[in-house]
TIRO-2110 file (N, C-alpha, C; in Angstrom, 1 decimal):
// TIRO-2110
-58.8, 20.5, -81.4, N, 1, A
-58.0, 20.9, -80.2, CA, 1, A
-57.4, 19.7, -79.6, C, 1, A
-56.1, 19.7, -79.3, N, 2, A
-55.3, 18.6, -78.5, CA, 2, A
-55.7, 18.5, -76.9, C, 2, A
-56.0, 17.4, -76.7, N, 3, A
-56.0, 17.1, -75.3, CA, 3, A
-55.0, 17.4, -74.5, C, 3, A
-55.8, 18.4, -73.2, N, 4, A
-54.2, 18.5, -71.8, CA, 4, A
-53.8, 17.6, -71.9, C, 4, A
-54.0, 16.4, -71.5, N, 5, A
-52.8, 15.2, -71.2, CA, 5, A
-52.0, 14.7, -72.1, C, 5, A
-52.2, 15.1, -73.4, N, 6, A
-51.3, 14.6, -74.4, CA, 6, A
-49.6, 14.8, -73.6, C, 6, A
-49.0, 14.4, -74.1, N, 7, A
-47.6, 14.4, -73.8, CA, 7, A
-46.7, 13.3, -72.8, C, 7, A
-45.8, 13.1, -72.2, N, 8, A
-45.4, 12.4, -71.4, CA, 8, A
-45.4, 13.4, -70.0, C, 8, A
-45.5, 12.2, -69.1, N, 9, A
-45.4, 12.6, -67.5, CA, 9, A
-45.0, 11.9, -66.7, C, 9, A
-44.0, 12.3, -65.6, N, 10, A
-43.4, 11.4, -65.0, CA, 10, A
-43.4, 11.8, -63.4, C, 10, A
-43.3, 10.3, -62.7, N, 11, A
-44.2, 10.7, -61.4, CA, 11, A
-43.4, 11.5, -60.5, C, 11, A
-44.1, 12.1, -60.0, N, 12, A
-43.5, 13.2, -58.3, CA, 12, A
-43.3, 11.9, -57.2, C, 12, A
-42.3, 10.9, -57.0, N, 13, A
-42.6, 10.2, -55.9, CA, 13, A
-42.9, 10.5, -54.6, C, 13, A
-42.1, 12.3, -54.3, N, 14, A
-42.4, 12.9, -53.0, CA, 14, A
-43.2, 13.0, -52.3, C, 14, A
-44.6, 12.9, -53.9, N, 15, A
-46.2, 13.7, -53.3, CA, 15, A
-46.9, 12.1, -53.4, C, 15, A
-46.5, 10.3, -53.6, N, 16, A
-46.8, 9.7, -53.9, CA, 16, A
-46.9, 9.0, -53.0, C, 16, A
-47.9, 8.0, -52.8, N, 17, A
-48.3, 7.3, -51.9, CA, 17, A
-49.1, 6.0, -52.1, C, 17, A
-48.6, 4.9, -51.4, N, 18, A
-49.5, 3.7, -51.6, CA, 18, A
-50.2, 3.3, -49.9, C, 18, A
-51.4, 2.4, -50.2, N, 19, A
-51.8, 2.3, -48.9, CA, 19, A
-50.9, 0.4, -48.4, C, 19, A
-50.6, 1.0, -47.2, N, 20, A
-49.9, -0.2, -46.3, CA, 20, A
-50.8, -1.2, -45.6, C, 20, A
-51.6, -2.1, -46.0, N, 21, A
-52.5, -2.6, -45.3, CA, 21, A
-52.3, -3.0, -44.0, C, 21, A
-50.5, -3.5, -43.3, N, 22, A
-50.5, -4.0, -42.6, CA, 22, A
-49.7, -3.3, -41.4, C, 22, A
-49.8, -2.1, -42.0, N, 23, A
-49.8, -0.7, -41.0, CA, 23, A
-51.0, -0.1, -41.4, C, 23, A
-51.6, 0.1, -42.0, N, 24, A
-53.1, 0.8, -41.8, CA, 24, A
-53.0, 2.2, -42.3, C, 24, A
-51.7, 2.4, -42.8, N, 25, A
-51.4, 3.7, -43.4, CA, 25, A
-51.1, 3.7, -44.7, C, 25, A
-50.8, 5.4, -44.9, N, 26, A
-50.2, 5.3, -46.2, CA, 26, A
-48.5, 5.2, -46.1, C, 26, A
-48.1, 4.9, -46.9, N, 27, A
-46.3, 4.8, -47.2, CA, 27, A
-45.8, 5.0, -48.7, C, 27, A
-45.0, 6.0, -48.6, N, 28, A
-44.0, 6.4, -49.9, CA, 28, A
-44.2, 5.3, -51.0, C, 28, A
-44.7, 5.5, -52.4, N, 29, A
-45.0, 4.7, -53.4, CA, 29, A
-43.2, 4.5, -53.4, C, 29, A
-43.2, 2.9, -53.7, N, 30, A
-41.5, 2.6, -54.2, CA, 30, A
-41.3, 1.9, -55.2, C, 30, A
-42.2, 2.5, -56.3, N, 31, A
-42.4, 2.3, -57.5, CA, 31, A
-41.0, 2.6, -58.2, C, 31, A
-40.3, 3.9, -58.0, N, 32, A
-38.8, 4.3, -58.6, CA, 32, A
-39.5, 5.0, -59.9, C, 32, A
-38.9, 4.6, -60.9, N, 33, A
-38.9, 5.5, -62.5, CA, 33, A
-40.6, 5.0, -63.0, C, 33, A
-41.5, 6.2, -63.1, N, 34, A
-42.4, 5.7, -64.3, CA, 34, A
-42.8, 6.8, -64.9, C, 34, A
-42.5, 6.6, -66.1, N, 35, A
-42.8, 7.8, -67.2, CA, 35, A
-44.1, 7.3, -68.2, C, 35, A
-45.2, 7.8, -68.2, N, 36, A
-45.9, 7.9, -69.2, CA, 36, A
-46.3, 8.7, -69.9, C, 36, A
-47.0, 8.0, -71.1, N, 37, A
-47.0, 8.8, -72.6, CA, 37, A
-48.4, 8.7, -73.1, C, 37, A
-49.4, 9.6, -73.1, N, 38, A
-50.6, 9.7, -73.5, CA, 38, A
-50.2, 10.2, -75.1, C, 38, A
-51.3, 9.6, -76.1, N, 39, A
-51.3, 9.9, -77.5, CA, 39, A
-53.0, 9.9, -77.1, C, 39, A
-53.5, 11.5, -77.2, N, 40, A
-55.2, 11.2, -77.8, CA, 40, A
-55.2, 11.7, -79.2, C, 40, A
-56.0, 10.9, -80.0, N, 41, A
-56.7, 10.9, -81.2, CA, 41, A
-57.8, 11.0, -81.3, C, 41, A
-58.7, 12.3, -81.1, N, 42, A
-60.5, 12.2, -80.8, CA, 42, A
-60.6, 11.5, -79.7, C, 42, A
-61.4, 10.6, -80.2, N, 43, A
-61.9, 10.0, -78.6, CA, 43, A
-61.3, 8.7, -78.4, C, 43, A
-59.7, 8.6, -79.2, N, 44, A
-59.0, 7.5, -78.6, CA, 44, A
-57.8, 7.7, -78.0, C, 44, A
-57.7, 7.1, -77.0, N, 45, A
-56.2, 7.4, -76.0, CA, 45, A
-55.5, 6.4, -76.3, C, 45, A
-54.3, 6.3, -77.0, N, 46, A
-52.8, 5.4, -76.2, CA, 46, A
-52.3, 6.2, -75.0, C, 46, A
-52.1, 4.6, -74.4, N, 47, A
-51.7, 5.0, -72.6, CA, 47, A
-50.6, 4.3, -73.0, C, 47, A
-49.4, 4.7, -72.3, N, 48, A
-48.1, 3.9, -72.4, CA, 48, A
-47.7, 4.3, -71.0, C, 48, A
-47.2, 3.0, -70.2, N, 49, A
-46.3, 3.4, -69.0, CA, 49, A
-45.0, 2.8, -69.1, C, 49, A
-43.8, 3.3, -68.7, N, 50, A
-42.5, 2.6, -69.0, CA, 50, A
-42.1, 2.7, -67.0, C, 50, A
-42.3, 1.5, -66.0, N, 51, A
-41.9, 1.4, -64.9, CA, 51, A
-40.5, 0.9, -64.4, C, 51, A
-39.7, 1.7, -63.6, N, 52, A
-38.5, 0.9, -63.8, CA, 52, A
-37.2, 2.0, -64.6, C, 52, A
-36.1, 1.2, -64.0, N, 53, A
-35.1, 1.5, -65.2, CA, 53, A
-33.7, 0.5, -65.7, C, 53, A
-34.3, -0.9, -64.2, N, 54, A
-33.5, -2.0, -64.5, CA, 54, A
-34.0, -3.0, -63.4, C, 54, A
-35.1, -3.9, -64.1, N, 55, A
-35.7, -3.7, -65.5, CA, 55, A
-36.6, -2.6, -66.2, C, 55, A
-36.8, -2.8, -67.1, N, 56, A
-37.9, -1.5, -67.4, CA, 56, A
-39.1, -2.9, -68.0, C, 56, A
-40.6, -2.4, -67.4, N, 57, A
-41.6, -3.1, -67.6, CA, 57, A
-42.1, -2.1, -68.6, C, 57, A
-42.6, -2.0, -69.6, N, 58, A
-43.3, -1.7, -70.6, CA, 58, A
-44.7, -2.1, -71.1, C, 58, A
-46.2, -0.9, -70.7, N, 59, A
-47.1, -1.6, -70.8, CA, 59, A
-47.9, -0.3, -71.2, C, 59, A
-49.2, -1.1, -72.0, N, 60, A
-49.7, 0.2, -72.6, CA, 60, A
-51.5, -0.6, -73.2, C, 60, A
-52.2, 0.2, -73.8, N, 61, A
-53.8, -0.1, -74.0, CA, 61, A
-53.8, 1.0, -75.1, C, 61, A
-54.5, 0.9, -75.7, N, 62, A
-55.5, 1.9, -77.5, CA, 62, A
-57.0, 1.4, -76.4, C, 62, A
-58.0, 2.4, -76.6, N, 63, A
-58.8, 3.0, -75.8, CA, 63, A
-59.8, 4.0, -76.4, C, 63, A
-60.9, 3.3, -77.5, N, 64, A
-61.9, 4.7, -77.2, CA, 64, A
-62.6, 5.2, -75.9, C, 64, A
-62.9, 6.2, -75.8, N, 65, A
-63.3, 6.7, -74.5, CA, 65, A
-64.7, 6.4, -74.7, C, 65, A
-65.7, 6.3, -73.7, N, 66, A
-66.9, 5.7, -73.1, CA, 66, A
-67.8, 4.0, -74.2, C, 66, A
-66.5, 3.3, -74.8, N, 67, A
-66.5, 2.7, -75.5, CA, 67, A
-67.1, 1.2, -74.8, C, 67, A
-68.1, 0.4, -75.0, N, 68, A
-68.3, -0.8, -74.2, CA, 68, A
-67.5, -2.2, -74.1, C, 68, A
-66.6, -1.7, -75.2, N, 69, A
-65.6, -2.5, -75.5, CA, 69, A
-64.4, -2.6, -74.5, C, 69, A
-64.3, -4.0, -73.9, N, 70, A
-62.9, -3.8, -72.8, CA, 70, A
-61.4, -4.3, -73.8, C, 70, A
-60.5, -3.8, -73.5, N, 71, A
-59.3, -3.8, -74.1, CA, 71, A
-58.3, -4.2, -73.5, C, 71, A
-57.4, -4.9, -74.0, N, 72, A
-56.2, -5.7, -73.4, CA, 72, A
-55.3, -4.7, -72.7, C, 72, A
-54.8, -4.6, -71.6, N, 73, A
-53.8, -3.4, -71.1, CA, 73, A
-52.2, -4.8, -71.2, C, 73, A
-51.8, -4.4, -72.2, N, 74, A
-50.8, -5.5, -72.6, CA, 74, A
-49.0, -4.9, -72.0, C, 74, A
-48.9, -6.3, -71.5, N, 75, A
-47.0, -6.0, -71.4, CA, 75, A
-46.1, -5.9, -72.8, C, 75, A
-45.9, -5.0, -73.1, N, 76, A
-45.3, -4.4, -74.0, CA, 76, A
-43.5, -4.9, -74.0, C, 76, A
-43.0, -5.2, -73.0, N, 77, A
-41.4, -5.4, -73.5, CA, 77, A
-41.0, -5.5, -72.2, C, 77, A
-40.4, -6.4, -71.3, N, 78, A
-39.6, -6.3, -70.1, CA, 78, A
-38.1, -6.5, -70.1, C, 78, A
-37.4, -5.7, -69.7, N, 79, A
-35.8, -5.8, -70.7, CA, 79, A
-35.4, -5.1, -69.0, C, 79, A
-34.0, -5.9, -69.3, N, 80, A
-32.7, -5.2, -68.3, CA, 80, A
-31.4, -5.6, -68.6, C, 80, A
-30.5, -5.1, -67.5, N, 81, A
-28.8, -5.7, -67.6, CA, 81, A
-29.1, -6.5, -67.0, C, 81, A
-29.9, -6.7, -65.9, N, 82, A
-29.5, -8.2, -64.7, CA, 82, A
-29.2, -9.4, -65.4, C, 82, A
-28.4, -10.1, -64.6, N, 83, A
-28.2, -11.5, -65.6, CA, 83, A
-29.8, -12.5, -65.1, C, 83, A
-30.4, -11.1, -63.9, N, 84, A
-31.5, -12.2, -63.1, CA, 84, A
-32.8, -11.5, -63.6, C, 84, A
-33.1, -11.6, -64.6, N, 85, A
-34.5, -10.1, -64.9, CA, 85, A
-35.7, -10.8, -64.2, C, 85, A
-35.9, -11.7, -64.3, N, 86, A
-37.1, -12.3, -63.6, CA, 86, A
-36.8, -12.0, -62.1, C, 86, A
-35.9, -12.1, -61.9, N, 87, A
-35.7, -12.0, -60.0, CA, 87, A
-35.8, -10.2, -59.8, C, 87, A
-35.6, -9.6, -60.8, N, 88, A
-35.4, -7.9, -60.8, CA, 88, A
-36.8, -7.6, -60.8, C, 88, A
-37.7, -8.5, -61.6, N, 89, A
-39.4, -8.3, -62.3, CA, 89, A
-39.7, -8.6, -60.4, C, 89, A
-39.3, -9.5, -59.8, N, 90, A
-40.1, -9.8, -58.4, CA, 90, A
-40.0, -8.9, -57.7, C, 90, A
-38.9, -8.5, -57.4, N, 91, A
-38.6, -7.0, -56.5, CA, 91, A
-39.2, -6.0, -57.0, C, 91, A
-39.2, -5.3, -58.5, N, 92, A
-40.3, -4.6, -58.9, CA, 92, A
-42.1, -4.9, -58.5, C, 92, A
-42.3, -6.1, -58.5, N, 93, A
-43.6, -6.3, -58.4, CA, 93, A
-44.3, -5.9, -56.8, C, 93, A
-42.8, -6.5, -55.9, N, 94, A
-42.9, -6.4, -54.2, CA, 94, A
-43.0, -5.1, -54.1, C, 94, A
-42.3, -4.0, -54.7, N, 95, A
-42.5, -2.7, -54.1, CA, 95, A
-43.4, -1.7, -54.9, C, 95, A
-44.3, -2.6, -56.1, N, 96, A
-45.3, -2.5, -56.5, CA, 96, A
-47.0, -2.5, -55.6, C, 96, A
-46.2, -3.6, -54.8, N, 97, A
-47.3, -4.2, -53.8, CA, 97, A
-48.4, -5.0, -54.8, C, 97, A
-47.8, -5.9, -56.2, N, 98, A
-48.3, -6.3, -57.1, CA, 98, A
-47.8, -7.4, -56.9, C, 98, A
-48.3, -8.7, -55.5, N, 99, A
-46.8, -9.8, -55.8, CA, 99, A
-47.3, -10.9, -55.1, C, 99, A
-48.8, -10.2, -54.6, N, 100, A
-49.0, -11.7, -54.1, CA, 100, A
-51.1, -11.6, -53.7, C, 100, A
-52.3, -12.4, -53.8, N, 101, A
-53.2, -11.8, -53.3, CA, 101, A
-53.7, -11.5, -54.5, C, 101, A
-55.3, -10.6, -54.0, N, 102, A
-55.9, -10.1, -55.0, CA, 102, A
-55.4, -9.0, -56.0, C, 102, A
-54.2, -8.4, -55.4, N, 103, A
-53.2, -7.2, -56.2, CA, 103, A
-52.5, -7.9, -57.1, C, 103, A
-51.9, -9.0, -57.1, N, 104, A
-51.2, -9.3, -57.8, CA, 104, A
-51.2, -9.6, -59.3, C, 104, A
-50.5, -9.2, -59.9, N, 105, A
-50.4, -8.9, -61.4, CA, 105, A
-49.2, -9.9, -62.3, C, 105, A
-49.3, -10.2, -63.4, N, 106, A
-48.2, -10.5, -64.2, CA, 106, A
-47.5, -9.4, -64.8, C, 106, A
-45.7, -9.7, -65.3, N, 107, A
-45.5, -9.2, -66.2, CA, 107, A
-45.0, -9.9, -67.3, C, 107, A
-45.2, -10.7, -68.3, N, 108, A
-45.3, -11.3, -69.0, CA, 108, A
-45.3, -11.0, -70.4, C, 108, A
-44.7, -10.7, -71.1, N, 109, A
-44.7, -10.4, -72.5, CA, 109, A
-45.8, -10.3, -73.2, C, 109, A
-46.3, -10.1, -73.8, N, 110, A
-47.8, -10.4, -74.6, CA, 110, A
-48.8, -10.8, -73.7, C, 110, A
-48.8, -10.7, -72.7, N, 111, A
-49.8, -11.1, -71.5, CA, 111, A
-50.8, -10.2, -71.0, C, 111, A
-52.0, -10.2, -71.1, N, 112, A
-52.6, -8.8, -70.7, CA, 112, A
-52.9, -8.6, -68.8, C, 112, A
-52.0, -7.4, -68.6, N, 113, A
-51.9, -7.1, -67.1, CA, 113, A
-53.5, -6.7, -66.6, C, 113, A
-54.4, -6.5, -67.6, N, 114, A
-55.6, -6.4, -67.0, CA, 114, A
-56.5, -6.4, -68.6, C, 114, A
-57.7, -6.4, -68.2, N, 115, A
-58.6, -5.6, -69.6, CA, 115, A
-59.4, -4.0, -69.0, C, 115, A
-59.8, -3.3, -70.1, N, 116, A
-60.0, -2.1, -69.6, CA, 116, A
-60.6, -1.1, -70.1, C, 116, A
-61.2, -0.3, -70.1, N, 117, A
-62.3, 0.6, -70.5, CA, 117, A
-62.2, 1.6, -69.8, C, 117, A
-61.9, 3.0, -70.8, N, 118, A
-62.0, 4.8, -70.1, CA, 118, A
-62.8, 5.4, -70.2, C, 118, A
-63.4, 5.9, -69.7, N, 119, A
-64.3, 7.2, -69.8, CA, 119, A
-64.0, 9.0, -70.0, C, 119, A
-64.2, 9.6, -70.8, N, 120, A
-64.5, 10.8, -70.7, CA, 120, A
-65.2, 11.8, -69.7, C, 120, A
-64.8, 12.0, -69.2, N, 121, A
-65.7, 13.2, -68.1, CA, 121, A
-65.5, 14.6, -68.7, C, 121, A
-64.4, 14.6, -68.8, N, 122, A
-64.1, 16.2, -69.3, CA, 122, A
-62.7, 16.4, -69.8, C, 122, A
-62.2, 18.1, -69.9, N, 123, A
-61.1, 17.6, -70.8, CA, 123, A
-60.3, 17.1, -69.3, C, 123, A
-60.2, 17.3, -68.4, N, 124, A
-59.7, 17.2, -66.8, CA, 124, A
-59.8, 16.3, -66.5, C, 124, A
-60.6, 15.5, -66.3, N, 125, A
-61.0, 14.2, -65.3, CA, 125, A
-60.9, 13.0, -67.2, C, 125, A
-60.3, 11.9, -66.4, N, 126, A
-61.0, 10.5, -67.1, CA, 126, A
-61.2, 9.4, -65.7, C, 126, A
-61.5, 8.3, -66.0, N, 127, A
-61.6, 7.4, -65.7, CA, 127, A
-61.0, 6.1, -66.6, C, 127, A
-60.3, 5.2, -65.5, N, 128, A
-60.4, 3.9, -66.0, CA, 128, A
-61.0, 2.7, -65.4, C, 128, A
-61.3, 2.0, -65.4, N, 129, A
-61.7, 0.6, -65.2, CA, 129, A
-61.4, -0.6, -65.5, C, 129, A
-60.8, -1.3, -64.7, N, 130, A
-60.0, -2.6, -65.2, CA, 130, A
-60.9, -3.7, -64.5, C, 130, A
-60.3, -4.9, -65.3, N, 131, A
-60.8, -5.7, -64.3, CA, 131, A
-59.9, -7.3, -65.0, C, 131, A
-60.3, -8.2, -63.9, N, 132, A
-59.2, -9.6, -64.1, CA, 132, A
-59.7, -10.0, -66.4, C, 132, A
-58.3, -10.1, -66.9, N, 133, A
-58.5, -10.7, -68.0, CA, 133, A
-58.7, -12.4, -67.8, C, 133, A
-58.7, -13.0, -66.9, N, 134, A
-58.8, -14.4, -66.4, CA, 134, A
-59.8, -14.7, -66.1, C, 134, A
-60.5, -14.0, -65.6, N, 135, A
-61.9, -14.6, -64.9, CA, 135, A
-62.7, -13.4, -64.5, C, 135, A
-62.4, -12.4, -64.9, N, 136, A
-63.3, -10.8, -65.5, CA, 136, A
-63.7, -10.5, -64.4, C, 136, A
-63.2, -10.8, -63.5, N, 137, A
-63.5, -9.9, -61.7, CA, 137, A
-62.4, -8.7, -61.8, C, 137, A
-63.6, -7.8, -60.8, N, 138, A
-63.1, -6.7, -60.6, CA, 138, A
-61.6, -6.1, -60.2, C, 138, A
-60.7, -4.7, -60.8, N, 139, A
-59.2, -5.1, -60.3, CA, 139, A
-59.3, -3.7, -59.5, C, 139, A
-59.7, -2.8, -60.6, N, 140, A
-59.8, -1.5, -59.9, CA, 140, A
-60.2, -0.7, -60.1, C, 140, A
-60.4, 1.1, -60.4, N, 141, A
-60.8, 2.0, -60.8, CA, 141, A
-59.8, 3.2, -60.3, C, 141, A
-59.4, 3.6, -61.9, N, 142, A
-58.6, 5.1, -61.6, CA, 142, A
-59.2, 6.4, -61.8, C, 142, A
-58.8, 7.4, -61.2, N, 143, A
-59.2, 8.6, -61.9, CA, 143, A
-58.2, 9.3, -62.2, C, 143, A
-58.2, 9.7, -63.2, N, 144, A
-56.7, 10.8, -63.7, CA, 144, A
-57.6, 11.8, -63.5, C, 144, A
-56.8, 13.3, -62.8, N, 145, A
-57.3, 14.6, -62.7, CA, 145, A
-56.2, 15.7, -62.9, C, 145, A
-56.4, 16.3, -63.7, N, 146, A
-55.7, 17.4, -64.4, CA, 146, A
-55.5, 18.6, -63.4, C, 146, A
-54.3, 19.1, -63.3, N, 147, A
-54.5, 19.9, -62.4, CA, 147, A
-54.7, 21.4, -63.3, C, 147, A
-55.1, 22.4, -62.2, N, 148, A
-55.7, 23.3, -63.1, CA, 148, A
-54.2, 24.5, -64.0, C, 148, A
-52.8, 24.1, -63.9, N, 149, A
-52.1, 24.7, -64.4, CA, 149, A
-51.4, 23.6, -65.8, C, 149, A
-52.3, 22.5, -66.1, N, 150, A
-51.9, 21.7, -66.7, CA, 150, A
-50.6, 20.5, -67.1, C, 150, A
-50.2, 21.0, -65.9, N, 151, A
-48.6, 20.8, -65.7, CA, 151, A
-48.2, 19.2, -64.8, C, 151, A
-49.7, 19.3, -64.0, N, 152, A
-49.5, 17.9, -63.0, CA, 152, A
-51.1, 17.2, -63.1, C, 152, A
-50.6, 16.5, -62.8, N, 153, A
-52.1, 15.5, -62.5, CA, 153, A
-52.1, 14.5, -61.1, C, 153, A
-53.1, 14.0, -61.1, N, 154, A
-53.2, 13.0, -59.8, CA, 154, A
-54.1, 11.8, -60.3, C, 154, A
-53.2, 11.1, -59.7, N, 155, A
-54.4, 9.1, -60.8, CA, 155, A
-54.3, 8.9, -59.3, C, 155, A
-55.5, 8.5, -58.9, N, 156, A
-56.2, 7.6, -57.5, CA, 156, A
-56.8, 6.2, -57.9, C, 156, A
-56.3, 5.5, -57.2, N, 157, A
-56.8, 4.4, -57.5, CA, 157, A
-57.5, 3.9, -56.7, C, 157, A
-58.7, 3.0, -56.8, N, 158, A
-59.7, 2.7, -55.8, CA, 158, A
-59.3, 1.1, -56.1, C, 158, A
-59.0, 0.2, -54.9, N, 159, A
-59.3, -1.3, -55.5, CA, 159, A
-60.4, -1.9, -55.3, C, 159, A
-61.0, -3.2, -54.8, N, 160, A
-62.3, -3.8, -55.0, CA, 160, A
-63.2, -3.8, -53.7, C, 160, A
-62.4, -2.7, -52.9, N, 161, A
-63.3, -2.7, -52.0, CA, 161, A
-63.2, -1.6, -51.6, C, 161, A
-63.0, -0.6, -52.8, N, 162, A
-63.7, 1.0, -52.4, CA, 162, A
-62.3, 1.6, -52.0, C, 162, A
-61.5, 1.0, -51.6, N, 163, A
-60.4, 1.5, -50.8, CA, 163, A
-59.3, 2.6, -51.6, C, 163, A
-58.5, 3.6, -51.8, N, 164, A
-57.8, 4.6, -52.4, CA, 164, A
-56.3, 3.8, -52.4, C, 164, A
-56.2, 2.7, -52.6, N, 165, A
-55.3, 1.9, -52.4, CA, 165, A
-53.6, 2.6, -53.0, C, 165, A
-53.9, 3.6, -53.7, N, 166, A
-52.6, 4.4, -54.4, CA, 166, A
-52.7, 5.7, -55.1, C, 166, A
-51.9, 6.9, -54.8, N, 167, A
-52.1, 7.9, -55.2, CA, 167, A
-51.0, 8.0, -55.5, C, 167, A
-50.7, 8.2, -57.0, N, 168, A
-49.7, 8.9, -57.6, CA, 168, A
-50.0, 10.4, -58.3, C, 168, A
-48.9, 11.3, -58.4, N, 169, A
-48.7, 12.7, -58.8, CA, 169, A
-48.0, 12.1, -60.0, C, 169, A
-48.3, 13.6, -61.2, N, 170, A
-47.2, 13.5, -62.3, CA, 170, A
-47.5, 14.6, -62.7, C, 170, A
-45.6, 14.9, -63.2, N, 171, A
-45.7, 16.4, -63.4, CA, 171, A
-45.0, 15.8, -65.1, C, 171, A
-45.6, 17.5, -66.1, N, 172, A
-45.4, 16.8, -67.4, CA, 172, A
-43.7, 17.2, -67.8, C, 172, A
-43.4, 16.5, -68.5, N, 173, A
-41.8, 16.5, -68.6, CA, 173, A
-41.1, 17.3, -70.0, C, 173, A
END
């Protein structure tokens, strides 16, 4: 039997939210275009996310589920028109809220944006767990949850201090 999540999904920004630390709230994710693309194989998942649509960052992990093994979550391809793609990659990272601090991430070609390990809970729920490929400190913890018409899901992200630092929606496409 094929996994619910199989297929591509792409986010609801309406229903989407990041936490503002220096208002103490939440505020509209300004993430823009992200489509991903789950392939499960038994108990392995390719995750692919494609963020963006100028630039488009390209990033993705292979994943057995409850595996002890951590895995590179690699930058897959960063491409645009800009004549400034690196100055286009900053402004994506700023409204990533990925740009400066313990959030901050690369995007870097062959660079791994984290290492990582998922879990199985059910066909509904997974888990992921990342953490620094630099110095193996903690980055974050997601939960993907299936909604019960199979159609949408919700990834919550907790960062290293417990906190729900970003809720994204996705409805499947």
């Amino acid at each position: 039997m094929a996994s619910p999540f199989e297929g591509e999904w792409r986010i609801d920004l309406g229903r989407s939210v990041v936490w503002d630390a220096d208002a103490a709230t939440y505020v509209p994710d300004e993430v823009g275009e992200e489509l991903i693309t789950l392939r499960i194989d038994g108990d392995v998942q390719d995750y692919e996310v494609r963020y963006g649509d100028d630039p488009v960052v390209r990033m993705g992990y292979e994943s057995r589920y409850d595996d002890s093994e951590w895995v590179p979550y690699l930058v897959r391809e960063v491409s645009g028109s800009s004549d400034d793609v690196d100055g286009a990659v900053a402004e994506m990272k700023r409204r990533l809220k990925a740009d400066s601090g313990a959030a901050e991430r690369h995007f870097e070609v062959g660079r791994a944006y984290g290492l990582v390990r998922t879990v199985f809970v059910d066909d509904r729920t997974h888990y992921r767990i990342s953490k620094s490929p630099e110095d193996g400190s903690a980055q974050s913890v997601m939960m993907r949850r299936l909604g019960p018409d199979g159609d949408s899901y919700l990834a919550s992200v907790l960062d290293t201090e417990g906190i729900v630092f970003r809720t994204r929606w996705f409805v499947r496409v």
